[in-house]
C-alpha positions in Angstrom: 5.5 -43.0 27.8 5.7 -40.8 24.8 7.8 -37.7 24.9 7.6 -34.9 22.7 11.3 -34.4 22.4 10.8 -31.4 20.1 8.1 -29.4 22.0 10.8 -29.9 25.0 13.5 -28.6 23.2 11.2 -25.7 22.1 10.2 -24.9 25.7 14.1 -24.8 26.1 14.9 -21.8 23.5 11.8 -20.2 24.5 12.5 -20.1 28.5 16.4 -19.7 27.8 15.9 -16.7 26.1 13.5 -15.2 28.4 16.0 -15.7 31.0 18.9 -14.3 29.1 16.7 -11.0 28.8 16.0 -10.9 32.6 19.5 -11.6 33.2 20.9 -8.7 30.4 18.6 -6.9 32.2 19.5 -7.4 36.1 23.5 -7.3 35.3 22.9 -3.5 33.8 20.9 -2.5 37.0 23.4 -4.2 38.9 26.3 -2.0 37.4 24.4 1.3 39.0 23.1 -0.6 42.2 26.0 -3.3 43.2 24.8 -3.6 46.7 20.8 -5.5 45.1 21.2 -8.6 46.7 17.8 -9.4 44.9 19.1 -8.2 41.6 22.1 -10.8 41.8 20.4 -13.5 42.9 18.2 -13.2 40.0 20.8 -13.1 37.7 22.0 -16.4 39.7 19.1 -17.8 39.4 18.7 -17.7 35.4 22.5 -18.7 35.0 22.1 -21.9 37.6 18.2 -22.6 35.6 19.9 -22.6 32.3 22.9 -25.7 33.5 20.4 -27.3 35.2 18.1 -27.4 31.7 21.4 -28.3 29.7 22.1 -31.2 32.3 19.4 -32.7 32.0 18.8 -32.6 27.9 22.2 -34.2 27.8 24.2 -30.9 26.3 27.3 -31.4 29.0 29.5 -28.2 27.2 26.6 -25.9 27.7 26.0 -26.6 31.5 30.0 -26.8 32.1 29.7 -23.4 30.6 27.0 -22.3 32.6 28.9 -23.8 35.6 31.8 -21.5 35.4 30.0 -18.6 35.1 28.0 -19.3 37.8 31.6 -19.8 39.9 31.9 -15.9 39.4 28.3 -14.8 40.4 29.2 -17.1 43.4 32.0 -15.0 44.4 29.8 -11.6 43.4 27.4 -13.5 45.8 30.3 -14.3 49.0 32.0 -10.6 48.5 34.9 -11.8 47.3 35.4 -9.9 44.3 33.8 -6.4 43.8 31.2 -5.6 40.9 32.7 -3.0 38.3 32.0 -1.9 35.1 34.6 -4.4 33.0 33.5 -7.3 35.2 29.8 -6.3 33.9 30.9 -6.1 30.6 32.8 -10.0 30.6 29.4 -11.0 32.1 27.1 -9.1 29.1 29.5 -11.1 26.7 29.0 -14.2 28.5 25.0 -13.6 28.1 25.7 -12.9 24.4 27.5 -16.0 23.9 24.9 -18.5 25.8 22.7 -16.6 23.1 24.6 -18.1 20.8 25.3 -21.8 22.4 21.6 -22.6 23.0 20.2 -21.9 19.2 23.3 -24.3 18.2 23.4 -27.1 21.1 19.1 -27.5 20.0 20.4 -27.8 15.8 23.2 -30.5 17.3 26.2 -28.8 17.8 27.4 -29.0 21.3 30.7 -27.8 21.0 32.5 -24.9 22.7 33.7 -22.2 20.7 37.4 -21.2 21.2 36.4 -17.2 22.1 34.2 -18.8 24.9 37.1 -20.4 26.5 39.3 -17.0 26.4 36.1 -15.5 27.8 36.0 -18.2 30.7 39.8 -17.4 31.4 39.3 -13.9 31.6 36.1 -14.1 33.8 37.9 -16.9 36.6 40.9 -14.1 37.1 37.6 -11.3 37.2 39.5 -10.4 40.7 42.2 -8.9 38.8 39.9 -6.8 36.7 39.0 -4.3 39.3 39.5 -0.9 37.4 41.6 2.0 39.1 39.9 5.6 40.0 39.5 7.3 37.0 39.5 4.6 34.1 37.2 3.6 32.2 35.4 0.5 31.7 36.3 -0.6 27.7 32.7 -2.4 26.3 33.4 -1.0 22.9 34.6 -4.2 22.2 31.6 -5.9 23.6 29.4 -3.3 21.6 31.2 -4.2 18.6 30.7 -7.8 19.3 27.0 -7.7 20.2 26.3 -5.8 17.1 28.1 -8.6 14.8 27.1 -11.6 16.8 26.2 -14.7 14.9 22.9 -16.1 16.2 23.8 -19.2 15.1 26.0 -20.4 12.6 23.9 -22.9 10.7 21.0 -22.5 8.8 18.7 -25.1 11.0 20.3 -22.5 14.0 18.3 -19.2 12.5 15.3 -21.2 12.0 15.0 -22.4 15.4 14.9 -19.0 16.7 12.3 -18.0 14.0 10.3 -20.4 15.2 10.6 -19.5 18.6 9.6 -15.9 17.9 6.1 -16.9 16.2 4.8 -18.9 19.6 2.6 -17.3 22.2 1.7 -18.1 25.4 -1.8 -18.1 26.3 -3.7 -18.8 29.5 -5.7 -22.2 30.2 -8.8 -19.6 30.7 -8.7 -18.2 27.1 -8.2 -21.1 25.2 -10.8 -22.9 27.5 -13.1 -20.1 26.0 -12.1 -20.3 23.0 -13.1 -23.9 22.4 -16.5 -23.7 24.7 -16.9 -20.5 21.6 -16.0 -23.1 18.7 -18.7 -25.6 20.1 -21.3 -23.1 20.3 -20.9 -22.0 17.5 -20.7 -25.6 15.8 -24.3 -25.8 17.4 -25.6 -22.6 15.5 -24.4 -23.3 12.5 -26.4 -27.2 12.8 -29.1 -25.3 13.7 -28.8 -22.8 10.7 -28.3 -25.5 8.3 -31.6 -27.5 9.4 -33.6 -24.3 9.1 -32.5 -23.9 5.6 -32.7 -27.8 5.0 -36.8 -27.3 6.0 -36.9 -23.9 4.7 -40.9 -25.4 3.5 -43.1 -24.2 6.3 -40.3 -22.0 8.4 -40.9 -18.1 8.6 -38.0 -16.0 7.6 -37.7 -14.2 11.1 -36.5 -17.8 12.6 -33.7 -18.1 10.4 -32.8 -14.9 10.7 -32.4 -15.0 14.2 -30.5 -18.1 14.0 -28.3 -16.3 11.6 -28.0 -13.2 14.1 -27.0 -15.5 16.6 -24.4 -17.8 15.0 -22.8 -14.2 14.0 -22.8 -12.8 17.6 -21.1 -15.8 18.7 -18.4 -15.6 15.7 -17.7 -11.8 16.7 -16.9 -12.9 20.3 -14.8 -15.9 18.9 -12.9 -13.1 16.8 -12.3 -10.5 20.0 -10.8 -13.2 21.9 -8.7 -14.5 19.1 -7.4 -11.2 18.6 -7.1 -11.0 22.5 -5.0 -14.0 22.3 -2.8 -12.0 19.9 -2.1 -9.2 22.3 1.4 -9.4 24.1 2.9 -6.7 26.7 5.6 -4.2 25.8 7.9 -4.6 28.8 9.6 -7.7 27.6 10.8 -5.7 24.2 11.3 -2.8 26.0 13.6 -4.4 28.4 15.8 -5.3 26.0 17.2 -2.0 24.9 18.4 -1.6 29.1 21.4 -3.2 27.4 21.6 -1.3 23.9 21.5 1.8 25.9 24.4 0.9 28.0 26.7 -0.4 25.3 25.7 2.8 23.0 26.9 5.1 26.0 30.1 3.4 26.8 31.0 3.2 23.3 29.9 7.2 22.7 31.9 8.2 26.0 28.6 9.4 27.4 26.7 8.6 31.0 22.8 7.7 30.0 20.1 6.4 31.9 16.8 4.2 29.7 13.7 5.4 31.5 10.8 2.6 31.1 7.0 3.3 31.0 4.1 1.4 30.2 5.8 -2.0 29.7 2.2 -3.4 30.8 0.7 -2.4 27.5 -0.5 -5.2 25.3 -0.5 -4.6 21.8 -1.2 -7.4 18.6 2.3 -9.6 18.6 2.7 -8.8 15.0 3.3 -4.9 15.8 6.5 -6.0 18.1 8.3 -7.9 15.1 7.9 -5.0 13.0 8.8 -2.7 16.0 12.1 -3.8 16.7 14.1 -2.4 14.2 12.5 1.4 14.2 12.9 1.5 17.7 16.6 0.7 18.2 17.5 2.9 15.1 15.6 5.8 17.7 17.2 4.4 20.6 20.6 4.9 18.8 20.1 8.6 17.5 18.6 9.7 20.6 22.1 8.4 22.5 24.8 9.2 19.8 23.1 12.5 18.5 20.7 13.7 20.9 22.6 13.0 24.8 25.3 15.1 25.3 28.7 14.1 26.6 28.7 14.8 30.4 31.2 17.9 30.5 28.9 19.6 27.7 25.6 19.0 30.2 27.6 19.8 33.4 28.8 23.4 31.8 24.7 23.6 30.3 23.9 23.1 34.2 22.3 19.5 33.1 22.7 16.3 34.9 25.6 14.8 33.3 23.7 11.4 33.2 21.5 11.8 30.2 18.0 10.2 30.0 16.6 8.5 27.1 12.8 7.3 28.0 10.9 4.7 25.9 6.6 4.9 27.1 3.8 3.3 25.6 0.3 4.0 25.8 -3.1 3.9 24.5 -5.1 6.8 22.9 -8.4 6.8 20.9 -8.2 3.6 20.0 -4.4 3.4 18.8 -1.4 2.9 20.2 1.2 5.6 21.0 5.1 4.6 21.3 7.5 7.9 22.5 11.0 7.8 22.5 11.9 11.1 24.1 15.4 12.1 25.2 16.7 15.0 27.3 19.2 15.9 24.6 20.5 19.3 22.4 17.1 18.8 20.5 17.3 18.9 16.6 19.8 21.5 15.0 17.1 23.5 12.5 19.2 25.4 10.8 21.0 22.3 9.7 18.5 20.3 8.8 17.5 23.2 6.7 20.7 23.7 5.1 21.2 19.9 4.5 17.5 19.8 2.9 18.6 22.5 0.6 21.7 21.0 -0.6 19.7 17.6 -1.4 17.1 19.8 -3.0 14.7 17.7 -1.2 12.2 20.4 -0.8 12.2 24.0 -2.2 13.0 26.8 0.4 12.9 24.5 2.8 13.1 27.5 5.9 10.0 28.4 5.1 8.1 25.2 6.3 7.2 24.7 9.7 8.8 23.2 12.2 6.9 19.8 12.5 7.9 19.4 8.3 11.5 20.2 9.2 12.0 17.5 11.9 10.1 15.4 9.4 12.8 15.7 7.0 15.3 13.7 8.8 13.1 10.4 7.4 14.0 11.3 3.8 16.6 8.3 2.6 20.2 9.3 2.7 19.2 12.5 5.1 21.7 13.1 7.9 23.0 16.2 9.4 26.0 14.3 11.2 29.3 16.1 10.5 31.8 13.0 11.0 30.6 9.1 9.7 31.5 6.4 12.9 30.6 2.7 13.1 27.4 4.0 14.6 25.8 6.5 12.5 26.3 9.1 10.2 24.9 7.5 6.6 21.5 8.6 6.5 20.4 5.1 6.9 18.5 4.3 9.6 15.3 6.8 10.4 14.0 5.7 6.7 13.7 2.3 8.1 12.1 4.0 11.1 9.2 5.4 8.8 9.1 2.6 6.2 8.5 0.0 9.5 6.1 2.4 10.8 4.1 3.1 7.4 4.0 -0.7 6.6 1.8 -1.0 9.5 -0.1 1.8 8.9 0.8 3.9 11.2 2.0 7.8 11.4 5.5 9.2 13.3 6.2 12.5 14.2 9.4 14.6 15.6 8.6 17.2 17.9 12.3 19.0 19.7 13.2 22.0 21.3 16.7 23.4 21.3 18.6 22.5 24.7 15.6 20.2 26.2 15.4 17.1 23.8 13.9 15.5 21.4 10.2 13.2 21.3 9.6 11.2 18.8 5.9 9.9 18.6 4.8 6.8 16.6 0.9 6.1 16.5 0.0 2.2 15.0 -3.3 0.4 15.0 -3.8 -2.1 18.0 -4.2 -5.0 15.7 -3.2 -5.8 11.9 -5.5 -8.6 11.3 -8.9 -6.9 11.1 -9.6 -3.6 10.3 -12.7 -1.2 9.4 -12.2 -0.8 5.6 -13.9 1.7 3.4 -14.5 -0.2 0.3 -14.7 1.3 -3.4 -14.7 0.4 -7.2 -13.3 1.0 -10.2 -15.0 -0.5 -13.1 -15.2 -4.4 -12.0 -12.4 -4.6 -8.9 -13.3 -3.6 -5.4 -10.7 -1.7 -3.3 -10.6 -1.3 0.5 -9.1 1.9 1.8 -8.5 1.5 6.1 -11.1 3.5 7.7 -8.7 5.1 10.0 -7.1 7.0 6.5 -10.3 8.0 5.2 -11.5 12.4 6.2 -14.3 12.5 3.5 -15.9 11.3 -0.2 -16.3 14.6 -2.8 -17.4 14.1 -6.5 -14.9 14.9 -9.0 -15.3 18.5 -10.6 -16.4 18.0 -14.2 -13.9 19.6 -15.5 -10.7 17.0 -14.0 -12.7 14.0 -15.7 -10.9 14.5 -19.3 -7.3 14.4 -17.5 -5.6 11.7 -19.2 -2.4 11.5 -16.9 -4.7 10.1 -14.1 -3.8 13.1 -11.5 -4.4 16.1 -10.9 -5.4 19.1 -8.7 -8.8 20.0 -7.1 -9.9 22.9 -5.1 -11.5 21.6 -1.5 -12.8 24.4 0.2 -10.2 26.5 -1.6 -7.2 24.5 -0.4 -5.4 22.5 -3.1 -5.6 19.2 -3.2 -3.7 16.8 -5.3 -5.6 13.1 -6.2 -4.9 10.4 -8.4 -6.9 8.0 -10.4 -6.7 4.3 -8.9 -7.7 3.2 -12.6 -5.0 4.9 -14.8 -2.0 4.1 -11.4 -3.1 0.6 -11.6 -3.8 0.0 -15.5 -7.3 -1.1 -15.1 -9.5 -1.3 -18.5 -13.0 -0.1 -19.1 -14.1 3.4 -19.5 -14.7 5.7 -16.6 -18.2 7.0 -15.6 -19.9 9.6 -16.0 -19.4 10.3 -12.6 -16.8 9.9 -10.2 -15.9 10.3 -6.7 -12.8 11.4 -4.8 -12.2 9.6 -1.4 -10.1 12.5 0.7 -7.4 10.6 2.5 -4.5 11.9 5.1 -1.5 10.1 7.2 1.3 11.8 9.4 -0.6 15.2 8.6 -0.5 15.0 4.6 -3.8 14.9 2.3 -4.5 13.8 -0.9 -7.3 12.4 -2.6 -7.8 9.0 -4.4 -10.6 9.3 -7.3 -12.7 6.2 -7.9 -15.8 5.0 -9.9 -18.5 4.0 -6.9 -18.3 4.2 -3.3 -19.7 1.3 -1.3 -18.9 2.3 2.5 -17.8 0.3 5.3 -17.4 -2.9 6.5 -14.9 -5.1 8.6 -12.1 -6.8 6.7 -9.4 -9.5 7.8 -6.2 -9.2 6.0 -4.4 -11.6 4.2 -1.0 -11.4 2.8 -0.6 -11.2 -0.5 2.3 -13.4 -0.8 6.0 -13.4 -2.0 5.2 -13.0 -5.8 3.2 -9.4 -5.1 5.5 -8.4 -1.7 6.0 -4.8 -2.0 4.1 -3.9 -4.5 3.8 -0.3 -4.8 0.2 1.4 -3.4 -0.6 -2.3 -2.1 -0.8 -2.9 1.7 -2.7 -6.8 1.3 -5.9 -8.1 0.6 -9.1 -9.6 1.8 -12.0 -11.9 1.0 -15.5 -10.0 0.7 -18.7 -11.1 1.1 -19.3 -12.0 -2.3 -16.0 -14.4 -2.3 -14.2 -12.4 -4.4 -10.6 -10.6 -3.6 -10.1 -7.0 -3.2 -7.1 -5.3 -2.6 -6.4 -3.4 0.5 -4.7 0.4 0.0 -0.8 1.4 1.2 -2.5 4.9 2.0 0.9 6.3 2.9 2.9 5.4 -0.5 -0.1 6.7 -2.8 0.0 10.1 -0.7 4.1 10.0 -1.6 3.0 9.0 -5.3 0.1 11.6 -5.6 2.6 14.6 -4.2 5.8 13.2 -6.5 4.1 13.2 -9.3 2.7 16.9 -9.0 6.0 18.4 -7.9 7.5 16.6 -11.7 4.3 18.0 -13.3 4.8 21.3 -11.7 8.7 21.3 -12.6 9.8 20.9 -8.9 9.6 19.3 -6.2 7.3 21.5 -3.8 3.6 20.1 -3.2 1.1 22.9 -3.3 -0.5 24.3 0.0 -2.3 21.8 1.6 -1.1 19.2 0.5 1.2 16.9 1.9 4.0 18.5 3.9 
């Protein structure tokens, strides 16, 4: 018999990690509930799955590992030894560093690290670690340590968990479909072809409708493709259950993470690009939102704070909230930080929603002391650069004394979307659908601007645009006529002027590669009709580009009303 040793050894990372994250997961809810019998037995049961996996692929220092940690959860199991908060934390480090022994033991190196064994000794005298009233459990360290942890130490190590993270499961009955889909349509497009082949004789209604139909059955191919793509939240969300607790232990503070709508499926693409806004949220909403427990107490609060991650669907997009129950956002600060940057001029007379915005800006922070945590200003610019790269919108809204929401709106899949396409001179652009308000022509006047931007008056609010063929350096000479496509994102407008407008239609994005990665203005590309490329718009960076370059124009940095805020 033949045996894919590779595709076992694959099934290995992927089912060890997914234990790992139950078992993170059940050790944090057994620190509150120590008395779930269920809860330890299921953290028993991914620690006894995991030796009984490396047993059997012949890695004997990764299941004599396993074995001794399984000792302890056997004495958690007979009552002879109590669970406490540093006994949780020796078990969350013993988690992080089977995270670290599987990637390696797959990429060949089976041998135990000397901090393992230290953490083995420390963990078989766990009867000894029972804290006295008052103290503290100390996971700063373990904080510290998760935060820096090597996930692997060898190059073939990283790759085989980025491998792991581009697999999917998918049930028999989908991929059953999918093929019965890829015969059928096999069948229209023979029959297609044969019509054409006899074309002599044949009415153009009959090949029309053989055309009609091979495209029906490509569009359902497509949804369930795309279906395939769509994954549930509640395995990513679990795993901040653990950042959460770390964060709070190493800030001194008592916080609860409050999950919702883990049963939402979005496209698998939108959870790798996810990950990183969401724990730099996660993080600010427990350092700088939650505050310590005698500040709620004397603010008649619960002194266990509550940070809650939700997902849900609306109007066709998908809405991710991290709201806490915090001091809300200090406004007067922000404002007085915004006007020492000279970010924004008079910055207290903007609305709220533009103020919270502000904390996005590069460099922006408002905290008074720099820790290993925060304090840079690095951190919620990631949050909105993730966010705009997958063309999505984010928003603050606080309140002083009740908390803070932040609200992140992304498309539910970023492989197809409803493109409005338009020209200038002989390249085709596609500008997502989702960005597009309206089309206006160009006042005459604006068509002798040589700068290629400007300001028009829509409905007597200002509106800057820019010309796609002086940003982009494209030759010919423009009409005689042109049109402005009126765009918005995260509340801001601006408009895009172009030669011709050819309206909508469906596009599939392709990357455009490492040679043209980031380009500015440039979100990817797609293959029309026609076979030719056209270029698909970064709406959110030509709205930052049309509003820069007025404020220099205008000798500041302050975008006219209505524009963006």
């Amino acid at each position: 018999m033949n045996i894919d040793h590779e595709a076992i050894l694959h099934t290995f990372l992927d089912e060890s990690e997914e234990g790992l994250c139950r078992m993170e997961e059940a050790l944090v809810a057994l620190e509150t509930r120590p008395d779930d019998e269920e809860t330890l037995q299921t953290i028993f049961r991914v620690t006894h799955t995991i030796k009984g996996n490396a047993s059997s692929l012949g890695f004997p220092r990764l299941a004599a590992f396993a074995h001794n940690i399984e000792d302890t959860l056997q004495r958690l199991r007979d009552r002879t030894i109590p669970v406490s908060g540093r006994l949780i934390t020796l078990l969350l480090q013993a988690v992080d560093a089977l995270r670290q022994m599987v990637p390696e033991v797959v990429a060949g190196n089976d041998e135990n690290q000397p901090g393992n064994e230290e953490l083995l000794r420390v963990l078989s005298g766990a009867g000894t670690l029972v804290p006295e009233e008052g103290e503290r459990p100390a996971p700063e360290r373990a904080f510290e340590k998760r935060r820096q942890r090597p996930w692997g130490r060898r190059k073939e190590d990283i790759q085989a968990w980025k491998d792991r993270g581009r697999t999917l499961r998918v049930t028999i009955e989908k991929l059953d479909r999918i093929l019965n889909l890829t015969g059928e349509i096999a069948i229209a497009r023979g029959r297609l072809r044969q019509m054409l082949e006899e074309q002599v004789g044949k009415t153009g209604e009959d090949v029309l409708e053989a055309h009609f139909e091979a495209d029906r059955l490509y569009m359902e191919l497509q949804e369930l493709v795309m279906k395939a793509r769509m994954v549930p939240m509640g395995p990513m969300f679990r795993q901040y259950v653990r950042t959460v607790r770390d964060m709070a232990a190493a800030t001194g503070k008592s916080v609860r993470l409050h999950l919702e709508g883990g049963e939402v499926e979005v496209d698998t693409r939108v959870i790798e690009h996810l990950r990183d806004p969401l724990t730099h949220m996660i993080r600010n909403a427990v350092d700088h939102g939650i505050e310590p427990p005698h500040v709620r107490t004397a603010r008649e609060k619960d002194p266990c704070g509550r940070v809650a991650l939700r997902a849900f669907h609306e109007a066709g997009s998908i809405v991710i909230q991290v709201a806490d129950d915090g001091a809300g956002l200090d406004r007067e600060r922000i404002v007085e930080r915004a006007r020492s940057l000279g970010i924004v001029a008079e910055p207290e007379k903007l609305p709220d929603a533009d103020i919270y915005a502000l904390i996005f800006e590069a460099g922006f922070s408002t905290a008074e002391t720099v820790t290993d945590l925060s304090g840079r200003g690095v951190g919620m610019d990631v949050v909105r650069r993730n966010v705009d790269a997958l063309r999505g919108s984010v928003a603050v809204d606080s309140r002083p004394g009740e908390g803070t929401t932040i609200t992140i709106r992304l498309p539910l899949t970023l492989a197809i979307i409803e493109g409005f396409g338009v020209g200038v001179g002989d390249e085709t652009f596609v500008i997502p659908m989702e960005a597009v308000l309206e089309c206006v022509e160009l006042p005459a006047q604006e068509r002798h601007q040589s700068d290629g931007r400007g300001v028009i008056s829509l409905r007597g609010r200002a509106l800057p645009y820019l010309r796609l063929r002086k940003l982009f350096a494209l030759e010919g000479v423009a009409p005689s006529r042109e049109n402005v496509v009126v765009v918005q994102h995260g509340g801001g407008q601006a408009g895009i002027a172009v030669d011709a407008l050819y309206g909508a239609s469906q596009a599939v994005i392709k990357p455009l590669g490492e040679l043209f990665e980031g380009l500015p203005g440039i979100a990817g590309s797609t293959i029309l009709g026609n076979g030719r490329v056209a270029l698909i718009l970064d709406v959110p960076s030509l709205l930052r580009e049309a509003v820069g370059r007025l404020g220099q124009s205008a000798g500041g940095p302050e975008a006219p009303p209505g524009g963006v805020g």
